[in-house]
C-alpha positions in Angstrom: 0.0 0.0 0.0 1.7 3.6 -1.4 2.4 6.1 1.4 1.1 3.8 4.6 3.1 4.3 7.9 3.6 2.0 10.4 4.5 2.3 14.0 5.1 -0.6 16.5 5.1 1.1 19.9 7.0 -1.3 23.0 6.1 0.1 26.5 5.2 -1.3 30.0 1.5 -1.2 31.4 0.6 2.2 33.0 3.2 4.0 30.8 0.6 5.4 28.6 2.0 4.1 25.1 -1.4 2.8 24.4 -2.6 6.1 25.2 0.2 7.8 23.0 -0.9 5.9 20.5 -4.4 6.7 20.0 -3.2 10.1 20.4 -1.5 10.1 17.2 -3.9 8.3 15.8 -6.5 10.9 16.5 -4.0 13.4 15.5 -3.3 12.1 12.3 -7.1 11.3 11.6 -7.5 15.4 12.2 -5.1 16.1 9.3 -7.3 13.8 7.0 -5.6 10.8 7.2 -6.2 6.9 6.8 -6.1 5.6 10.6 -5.6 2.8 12.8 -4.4 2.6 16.6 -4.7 -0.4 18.5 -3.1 -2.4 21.4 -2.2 -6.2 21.6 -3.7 -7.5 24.5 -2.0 -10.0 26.6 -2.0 -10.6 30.2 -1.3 -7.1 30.7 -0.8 -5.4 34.2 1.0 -2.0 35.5 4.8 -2.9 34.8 4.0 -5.5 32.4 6.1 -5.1 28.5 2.9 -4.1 26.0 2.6 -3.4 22.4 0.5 -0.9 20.9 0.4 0.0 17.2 -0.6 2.5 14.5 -1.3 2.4 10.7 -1.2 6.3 9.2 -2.1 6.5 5.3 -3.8 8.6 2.9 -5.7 5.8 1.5 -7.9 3.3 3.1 -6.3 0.8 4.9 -7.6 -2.2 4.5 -5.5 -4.3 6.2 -6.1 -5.6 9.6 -3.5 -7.3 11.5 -0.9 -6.6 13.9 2.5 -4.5 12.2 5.3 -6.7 12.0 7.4 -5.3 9.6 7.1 -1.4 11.2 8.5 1.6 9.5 8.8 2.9 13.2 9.3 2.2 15.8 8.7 3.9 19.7 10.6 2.4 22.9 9.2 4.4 25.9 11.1 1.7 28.3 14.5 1.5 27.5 15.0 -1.4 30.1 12.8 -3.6 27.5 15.9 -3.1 25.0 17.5 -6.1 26.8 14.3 -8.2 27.3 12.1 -7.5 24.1 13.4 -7.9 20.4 12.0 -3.8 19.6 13.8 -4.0 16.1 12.1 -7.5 15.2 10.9 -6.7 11.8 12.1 -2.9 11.5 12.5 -1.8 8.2 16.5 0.0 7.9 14.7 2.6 6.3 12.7 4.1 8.9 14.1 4.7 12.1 13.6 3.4 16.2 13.0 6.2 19.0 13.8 5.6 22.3 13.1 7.3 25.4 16.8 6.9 27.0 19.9 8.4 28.3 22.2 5.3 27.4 25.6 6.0 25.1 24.9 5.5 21.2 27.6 2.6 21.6 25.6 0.7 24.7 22.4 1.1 22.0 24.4 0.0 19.2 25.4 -3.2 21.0 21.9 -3.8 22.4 19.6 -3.4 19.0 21.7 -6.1 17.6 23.3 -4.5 14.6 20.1 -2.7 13.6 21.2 -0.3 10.6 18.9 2.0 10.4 18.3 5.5 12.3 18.7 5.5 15.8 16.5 8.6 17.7 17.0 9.1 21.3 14.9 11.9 23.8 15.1 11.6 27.1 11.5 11.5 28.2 11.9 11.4 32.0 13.6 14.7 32.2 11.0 16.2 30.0 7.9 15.3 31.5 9.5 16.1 34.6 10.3 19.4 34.0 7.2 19.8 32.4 4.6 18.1 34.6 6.6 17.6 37.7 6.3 14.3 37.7 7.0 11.1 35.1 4.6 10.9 32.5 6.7 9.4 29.3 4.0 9.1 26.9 3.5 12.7 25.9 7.0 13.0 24.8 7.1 10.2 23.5 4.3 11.1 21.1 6.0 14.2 19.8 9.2 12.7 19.5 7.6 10.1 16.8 6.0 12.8 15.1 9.2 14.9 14.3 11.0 11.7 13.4 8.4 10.2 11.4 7.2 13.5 10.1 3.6 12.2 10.3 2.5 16.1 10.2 3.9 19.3 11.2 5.0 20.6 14.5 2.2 23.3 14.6 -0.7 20.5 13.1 0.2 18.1 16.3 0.2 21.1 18.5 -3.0 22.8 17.5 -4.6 19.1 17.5 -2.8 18.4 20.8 -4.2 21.7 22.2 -8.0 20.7 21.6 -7.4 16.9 22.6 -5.7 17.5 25.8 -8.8 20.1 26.7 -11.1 17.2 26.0 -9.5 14.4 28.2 -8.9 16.9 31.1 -11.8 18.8 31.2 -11.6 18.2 34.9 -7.8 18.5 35.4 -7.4 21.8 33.3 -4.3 22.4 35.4 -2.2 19.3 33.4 -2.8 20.9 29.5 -0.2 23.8 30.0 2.3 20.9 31.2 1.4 18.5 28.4 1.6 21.2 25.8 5.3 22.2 27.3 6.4 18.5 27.2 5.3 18.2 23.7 7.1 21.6 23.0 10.2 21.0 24.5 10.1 17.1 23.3 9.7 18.0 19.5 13.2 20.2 19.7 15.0 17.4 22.0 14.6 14.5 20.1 18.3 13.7 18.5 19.8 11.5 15.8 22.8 9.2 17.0 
């Protein structure tokens, strides 16, 4: 299928990559796209390695399986990197982003020999400077964005901006944090 996108997200339960997810998803749905976001359900529990995925084209997607050839794909745990095969599958012509701190020669060594592009953000100092506390999915999600270039800065912003006033309609306080993490994320995100 011309011009389809697909992402293969790797996170633990309660880490909001599902969440990040459907965020794009909605995101890229707002900009007139093709969309699919779904997670793969497993005995799933806070702490617990998930996998979520999305499918982003401009025609209809008609296929409906789990990704496992990804163009992407989004690590918001790097202590899976040891545990779960993330580049399983991942085309060398798209790119892996992981929320880490680690050397480039450490990641190197642990994704195996994995030749393609290698994006790194660290997600933890973000959202913590942003939200005061850990919340790795909303960097995350702009870090995959400016990688992928899915859609502009300002298109997941302005989309970003209207979502988060939806989902915290009763915690108003948290949109000024998320739209700072998403901010600072999108300038962050670096190439090894």
């Amino acid at each position: 299928m011309d011009n389809l996108i697909e992402i293969r997200w790797h996170g633990r339960g309660g880490q909001g990559a599902k969440t990040a997810s459907l965020l794009l998803a909605d995101a890229a749905f707002n900009t007139g796209k093709y969309i699919q976001g779904f997670p793969e359900y497993g005995p799933e529990r806070m702490g617990a390695p998930i996998t979520a995925y999305n499918r982003i084209s401009s025609n209809p997607i008609t296929i409906h399986s789990n990704i496992y050839e990804p163009d992407y794909v989004v690590v918001v745990d790097d202590t899976l990197l040891e545990s779960v095969d993330v580049t399983s599958g991942l085309k060398e012509t798209g790119a892996i982003v992981i929320n880490t701190t680690k050397s480039a020669e450490y990641l190197r060594n642990v994704l195996k020999g994995y030749k393609g592009d290698i994006f790194c953000i660290d997600a933890r100092k973000i959202s913590e400077e942003a939200l005061g506390r850990y919340f790795p999915n909303t960097p995350m999600l702009a870090a995959i964005v400016k990688v992928s270039g899915i859609m502009t800065d300002e298109a997941l912003l302005e989309d970003m901006k209207e979502s988060f006033k939806h989902k915290f309609a009763k915690k108003p306080e948290v949109i000024d944090g998320n739209m700072k993490a998403l901010e600072l994320a999108l300038k962050e995100v670096k190439k090894i």
